[in-house]
N, C-alpha and C positions, 0 to 999 in steps of 0.2 A: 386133415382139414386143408383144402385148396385156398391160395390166398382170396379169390373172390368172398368165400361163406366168411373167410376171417373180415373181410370188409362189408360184409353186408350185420355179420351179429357183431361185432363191436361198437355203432353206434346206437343198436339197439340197447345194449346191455349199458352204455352211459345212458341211453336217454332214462332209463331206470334207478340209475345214480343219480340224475338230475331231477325226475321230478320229484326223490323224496326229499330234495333241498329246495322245496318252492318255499321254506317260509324266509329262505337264506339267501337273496339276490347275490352276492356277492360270491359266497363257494358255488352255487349254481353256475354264474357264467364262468368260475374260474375252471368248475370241472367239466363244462363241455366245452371250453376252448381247448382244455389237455385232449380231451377225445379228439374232438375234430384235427388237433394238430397229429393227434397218433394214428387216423387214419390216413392224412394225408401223408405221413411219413411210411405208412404201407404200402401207399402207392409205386414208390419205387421200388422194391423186390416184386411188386409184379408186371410194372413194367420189362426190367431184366430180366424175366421169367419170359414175354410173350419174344416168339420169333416172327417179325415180318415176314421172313419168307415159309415158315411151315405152313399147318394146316390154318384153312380157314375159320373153324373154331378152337380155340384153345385155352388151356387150363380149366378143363369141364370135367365137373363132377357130374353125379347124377343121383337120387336115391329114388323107388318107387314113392308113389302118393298114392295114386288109388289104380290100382292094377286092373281090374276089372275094365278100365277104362282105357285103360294107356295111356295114363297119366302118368309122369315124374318131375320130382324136385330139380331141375335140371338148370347148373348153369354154367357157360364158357361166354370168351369174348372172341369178338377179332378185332383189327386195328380200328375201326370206326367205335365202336362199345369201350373200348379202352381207353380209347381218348374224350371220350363223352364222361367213362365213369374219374378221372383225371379231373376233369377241370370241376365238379362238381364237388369232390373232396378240398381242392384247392380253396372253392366260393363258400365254404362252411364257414373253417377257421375266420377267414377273412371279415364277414359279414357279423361273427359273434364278436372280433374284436373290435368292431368297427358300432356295435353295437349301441351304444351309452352315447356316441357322437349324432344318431342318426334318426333314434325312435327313443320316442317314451310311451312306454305302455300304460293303457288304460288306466283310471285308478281304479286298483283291487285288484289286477292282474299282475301276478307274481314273474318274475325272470325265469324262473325253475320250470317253471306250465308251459312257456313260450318257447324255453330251450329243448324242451324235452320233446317238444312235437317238431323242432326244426331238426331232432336228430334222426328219429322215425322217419321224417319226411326223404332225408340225406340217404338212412338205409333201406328204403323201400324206392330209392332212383335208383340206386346204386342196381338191386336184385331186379328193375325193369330194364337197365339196357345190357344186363348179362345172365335174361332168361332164354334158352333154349327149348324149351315147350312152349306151344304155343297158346295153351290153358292157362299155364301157368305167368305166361307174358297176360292174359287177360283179365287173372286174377289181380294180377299187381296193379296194372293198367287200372282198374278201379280202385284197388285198398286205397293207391295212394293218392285219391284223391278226399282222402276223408283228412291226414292234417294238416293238408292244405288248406280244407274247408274252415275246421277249427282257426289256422293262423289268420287268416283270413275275418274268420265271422266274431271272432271274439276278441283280436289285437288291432281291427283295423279302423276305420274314417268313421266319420258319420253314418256313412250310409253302407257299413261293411258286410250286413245282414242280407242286403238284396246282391249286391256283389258278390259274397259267397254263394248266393243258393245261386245264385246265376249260372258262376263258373259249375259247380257241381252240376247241376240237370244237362249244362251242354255237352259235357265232358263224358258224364253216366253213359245217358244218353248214346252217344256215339258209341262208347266201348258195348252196348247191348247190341246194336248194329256189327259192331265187329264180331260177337259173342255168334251172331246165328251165321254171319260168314265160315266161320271157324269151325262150326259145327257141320256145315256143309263139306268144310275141307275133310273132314274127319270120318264122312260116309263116301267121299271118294275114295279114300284110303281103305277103307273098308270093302268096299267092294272089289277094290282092286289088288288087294293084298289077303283080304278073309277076316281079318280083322284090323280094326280101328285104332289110330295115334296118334298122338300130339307132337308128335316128336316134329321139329322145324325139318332137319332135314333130310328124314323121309316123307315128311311132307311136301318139300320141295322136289324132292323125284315124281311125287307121283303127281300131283294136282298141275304141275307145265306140261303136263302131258293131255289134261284134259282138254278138251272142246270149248273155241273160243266164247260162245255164249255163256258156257259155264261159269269160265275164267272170267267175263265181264262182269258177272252177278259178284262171285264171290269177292273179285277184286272193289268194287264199291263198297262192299260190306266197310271191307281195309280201311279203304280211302275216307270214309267219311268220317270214320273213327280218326285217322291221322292228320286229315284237315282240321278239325273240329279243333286238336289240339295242338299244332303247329304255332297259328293257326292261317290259315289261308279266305280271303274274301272270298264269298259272302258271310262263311263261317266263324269273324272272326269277333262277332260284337262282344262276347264273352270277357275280352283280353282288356281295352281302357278301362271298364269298370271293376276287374279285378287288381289291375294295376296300379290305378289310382287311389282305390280305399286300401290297399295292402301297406303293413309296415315296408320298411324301407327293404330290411332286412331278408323281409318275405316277398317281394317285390326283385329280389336279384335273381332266389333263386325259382320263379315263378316262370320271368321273362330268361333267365339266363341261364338255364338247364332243363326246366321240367317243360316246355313248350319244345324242345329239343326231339322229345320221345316220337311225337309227330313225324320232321323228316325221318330221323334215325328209322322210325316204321317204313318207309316209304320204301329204303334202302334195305333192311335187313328181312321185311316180309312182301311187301306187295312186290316187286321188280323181280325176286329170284320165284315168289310162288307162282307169281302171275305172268309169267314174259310176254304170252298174246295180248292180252288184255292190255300190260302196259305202254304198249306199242301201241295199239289202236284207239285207247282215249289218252292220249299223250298231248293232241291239239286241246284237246278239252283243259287239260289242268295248267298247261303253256298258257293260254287265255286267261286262267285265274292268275296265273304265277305274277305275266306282267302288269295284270289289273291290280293286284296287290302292291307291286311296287310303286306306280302311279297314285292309287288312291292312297295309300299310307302316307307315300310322301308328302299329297296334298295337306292331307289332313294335319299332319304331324305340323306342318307351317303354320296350319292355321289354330295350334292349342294354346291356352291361354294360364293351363297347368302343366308342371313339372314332369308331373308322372303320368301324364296320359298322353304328352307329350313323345315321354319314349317308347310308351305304346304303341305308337303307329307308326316311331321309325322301325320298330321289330318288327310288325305287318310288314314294310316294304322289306327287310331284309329277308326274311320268312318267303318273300316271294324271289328274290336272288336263289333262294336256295333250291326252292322248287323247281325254276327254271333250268336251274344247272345239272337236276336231277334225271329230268325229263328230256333233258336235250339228248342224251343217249351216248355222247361221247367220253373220252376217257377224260380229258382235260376240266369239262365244267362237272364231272360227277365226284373230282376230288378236291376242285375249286369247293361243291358244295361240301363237302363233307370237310373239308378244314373250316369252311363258314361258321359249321355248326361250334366250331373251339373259338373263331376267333370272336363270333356274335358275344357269345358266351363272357368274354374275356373287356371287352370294349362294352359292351353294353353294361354288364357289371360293373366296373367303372364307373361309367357314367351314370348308371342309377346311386352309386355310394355315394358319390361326389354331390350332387344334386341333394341326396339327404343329408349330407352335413349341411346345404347352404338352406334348405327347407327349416332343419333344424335349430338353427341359428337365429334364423328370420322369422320361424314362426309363423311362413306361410308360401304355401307351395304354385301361389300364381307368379307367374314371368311376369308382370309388370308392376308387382310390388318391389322388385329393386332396379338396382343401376349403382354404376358407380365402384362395384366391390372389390374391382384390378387394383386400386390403389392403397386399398385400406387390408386385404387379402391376397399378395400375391404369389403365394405359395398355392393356395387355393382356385386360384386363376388360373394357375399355369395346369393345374391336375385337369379343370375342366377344358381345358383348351386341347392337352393331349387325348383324353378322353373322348374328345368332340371329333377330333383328326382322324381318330382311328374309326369312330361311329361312318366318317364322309368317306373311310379308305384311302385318306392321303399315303403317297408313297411312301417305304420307310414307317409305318406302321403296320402290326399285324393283319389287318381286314384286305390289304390294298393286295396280297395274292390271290389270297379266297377268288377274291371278286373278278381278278383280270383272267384269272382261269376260267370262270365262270362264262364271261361274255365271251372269252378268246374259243371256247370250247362250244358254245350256245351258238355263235357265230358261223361256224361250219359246220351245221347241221339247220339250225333254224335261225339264218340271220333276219327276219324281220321282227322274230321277238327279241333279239339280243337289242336290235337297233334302238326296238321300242325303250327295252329296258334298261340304258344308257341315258334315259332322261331322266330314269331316279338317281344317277350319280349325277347330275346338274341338281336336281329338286334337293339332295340330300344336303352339298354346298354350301346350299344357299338358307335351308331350316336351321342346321346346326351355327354357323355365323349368325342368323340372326337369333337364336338362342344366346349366344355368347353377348352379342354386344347387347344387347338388352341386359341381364345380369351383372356384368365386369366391366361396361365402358359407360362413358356420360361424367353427370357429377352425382356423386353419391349419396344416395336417397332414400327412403321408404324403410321397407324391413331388415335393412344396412343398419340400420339405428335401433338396436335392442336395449341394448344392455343399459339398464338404469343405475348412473353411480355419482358422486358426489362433485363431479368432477370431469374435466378433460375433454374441451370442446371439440369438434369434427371439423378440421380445417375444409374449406369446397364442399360442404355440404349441406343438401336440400330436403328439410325434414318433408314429410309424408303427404302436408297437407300445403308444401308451395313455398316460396318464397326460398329466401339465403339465411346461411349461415347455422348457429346451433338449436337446434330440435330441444325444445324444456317440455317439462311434464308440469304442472303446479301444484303441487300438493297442499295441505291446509294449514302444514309448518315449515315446510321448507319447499326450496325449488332445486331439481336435479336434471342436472344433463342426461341426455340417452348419447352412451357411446358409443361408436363402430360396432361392428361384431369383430369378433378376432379369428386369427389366422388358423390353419392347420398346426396342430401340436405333435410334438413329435412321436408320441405313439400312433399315432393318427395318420401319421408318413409313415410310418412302420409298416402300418397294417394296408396300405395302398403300394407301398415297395412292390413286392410279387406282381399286383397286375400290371403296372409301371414295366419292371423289368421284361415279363413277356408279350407286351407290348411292342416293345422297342426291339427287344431280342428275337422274337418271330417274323418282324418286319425287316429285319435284316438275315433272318436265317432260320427258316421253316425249315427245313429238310427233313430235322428231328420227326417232324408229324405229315409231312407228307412222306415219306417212308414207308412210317408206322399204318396211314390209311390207304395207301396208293392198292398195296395189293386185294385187299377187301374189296376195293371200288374194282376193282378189275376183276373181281370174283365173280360181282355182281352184274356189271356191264356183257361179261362173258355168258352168263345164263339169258341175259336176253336177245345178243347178237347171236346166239345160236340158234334161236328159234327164225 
């Protein structure tokens, strides 16, 4: 057994463990936090397993599925899949211990049902960005959008029902468009071999061979499927209203790995199958790239909620990555592809972060507080690092991604780079006034939760105006409402990791641009040769 299949059926086989503990919240989260912690400790024997400088895919199994067709179970990584399926193992553990701080499930919805489809979800990412068939990439590309749906429609907001069916038809949807692209790839091969395959990369020899109208058709197919789920303007309305009604916890890994699959497609099927095609609507998706960066930006300034908030700084980042993809050089194509770790890594983050303080207060709009630096400044400082690395300040992880990105986009297509350097101004200026609205002023609003006998709120402005301590009045007694409180130390535990790679990639990538450099140059190589 190759370590990928050991990390793809292990979290299947706890999520089986878990859901027969749904009447037992408490061993449920304890025994998929052990899972997820013992995948992520897998991760490293196959880290040390993959060689940067060998073959382009590696550690790949394979077993027939359905012969007849040329179909197989087929899966291997390269450096860009390896680091994708990395940080996804990492935002498991994290998000389930962070769990209890962040989301309260429904009433009637058990921890065990909830866990059990976050692990599913965890092994069914894992077995999409280290499929080798490209059916078999199709198949997944849809499974896994069914417990997403579930986490989504049955854990989430008010209105989690039209949000799920949303996500799901956009998402289907596209993967049907990519289903008859594929299909089309699969009677080139056919014809030009005698018979038909899925295989990626004798699909890749034969289909950059065909004729560029061919290539335009088939590569749309791709594209709209990878846009769709990226996601890239105009495609991208799908993304606040899933992000907004999702748990917190499904909400990290929605925005912070599984919107992922998107670029990673762009990079590991459309560019090496399609090299004409990608080359010649290139101005086409440049134009989406930096109009995502701008409008996300905008928009993201102008949200009024938490979580939809980070939704459209991910549109604008989602278009950094585009940009850098399509720019065609070596510098922005591995600017993008470390994006896709550090997005991942910052933006997680910040969605956790943001769900403690939602969770606390009790309500996920920005200008129900103020004030929280003083009463929370453990919790101040996570959203401040969190925020840093979202704007790419230097010395945080994003701030390579990014400079490679425009440094690389720049000499090749400097007037989108130019363009796209007003969402690093637009990004500045959202996340600061994110912060100071939350953490600065006098302390106010959903700041004042906790109902107790006692312990008035020095410099603070209850909800409804005026100075000093916010009372409740009840029919026998009258009680103070206290601050909310700080980050507890489990709670710092479980933000430790993205904190240290954070700080630690922002001062010393190497580790991962290494790991993806050659990948990206695999890639860039199949198109410059055309």
């Amino acid at each position: 057994m190759s370590w990928l299949v050991a990390l793809i059926l292990l979290p299947l086989v706890g999520a089986l463990a878990v859901v027969g503990l749904r009447n037992n919240d408490r061993a449920a989260t304890l025994v998929a936090l052990a899972v997820s912690v013992a995948e992520l400790l897998l991760i490293v024997p196959t880290w040390l397993a993959y060689d940067p400088g060998g073959d382009r895919i590696q550690l790949a199994t394979s077993v027939d599925w359905i012969p007849a067709l040329g179909v197989h179970i087929s899966f291997g990584v390269d450096g860009i899949a390896l680091v994708m399926i990395a940080v996804i193992a990492l935002l498991v553990p994290v998000v389930i211990g962070a769990l209890n701080s962040t989301d309260r499930l429904p009433e009637g919805r058990s921890a065990g049902g909830f866990l059990s489809l976050v692990l599913v979800q965890e092994a069914l990412t894992v077995a999409v960005f280290a499929a080798t068939d490209v059916f078999l990439f199709y198949v997944l590309f849809e499974i896994m959008l069914v417990p997403m749906y579930f986490l989504i429609g049955f854990y989430g907001g008010p209105k989690r029902q039209y949000a799920a069916v949303k996500f799901f038809l956009y998402s289907f949807l596209g993967g049907l468009i990519m289903l008859a692209s594929a299909i089309g790839a699969y009677v080139l091969a056919a014809d030009e071999l005698g018979e038909g395959t899925f295989d990626w990369a004798t699909l890749v020899s034969v289909v950059s061979d065909a004729p560029l109208e061919t290539q335009i058709w088939l590569f749309l197919g791709f594209f709209v499927a990878f846009a769709i789920k990226a996601p890239l303007v105009p495609f991208h309305t799908w993304l606040p209203d899933a992000a907004g009604q999702a748990p917190i916890a499904v909400t990290v890994l929605l925005v912070g790995v599984l919107d992922k699959v998107g670029t990673f497609g762009f990079l590991r099927y459309s560019l090496p199958m399609f090299p004409d095609a990608s080359v010649q609507l290139a101005p086409l998706v440049l134009v989406l790239a930096v109009l995502g960066v701008i409008y996300g930006s905008i928009l993201a300034a102008g949200q009024q909620d938490m979580k939809r908030f980070v939704a459209y700084v991910s549109i604008a980042h989602f278009g950094f990555i585009a940009l850098g993809i399509f720019a065609f050089t070596p510098q922005a194509m591995v600017g993008s592809a470390t994006y896709m770790l550090n997005h991942s890594l910052a933006t997680g983050m910040l969605i956790l972060v943001i769900g403690i303080v939602a969770a606390r207060g009790t309500s996920t709009r920005i200008s129900d507080y103020g004030g929280m630096f003083k009463l929370t400044p453990i919790l101040g400082g996570m959203l401040l690092l969190a925020g840093m690395s979202t704007l790419s300040l230097p010395g945080t992880n994003s701030f390579v991604s990014e400079f490679l990105v425009l440094l690389g986009a720049f000499d090749s297509r400097p007037v989108y780079a130019i363009i796209a350097t007003v969402g690093m101004v637009l990004a500045a200026a959202y996340v600061l006034w994110l912060y100071q609205r939350i953490m600065t002023g006098p302390v106010r609003g959903a700041a004042l939760v906790d109902v107790t006998d006692g312990g008035a709120v020095p410099d603070a402005t209850p909800a409804g105006g005026g100075t000093g301590t916010a009372t409740a009045v009840a029919p026998e007694k009258t009680e103070t409402r206290k601050a909310i409180r700080d980050l507890s130390g489990k709670e710092i535990a479980v933000l430790a990791p993205l904190v240290v790679l954070i700080v630690g990639l922002g001062f010393y990538p190497q580790p991962v641009l290494d790991t993806v450099t050659p990948s990206v140059e695999a890639t860039l190589q199949a198109v410059q040769e055309r």
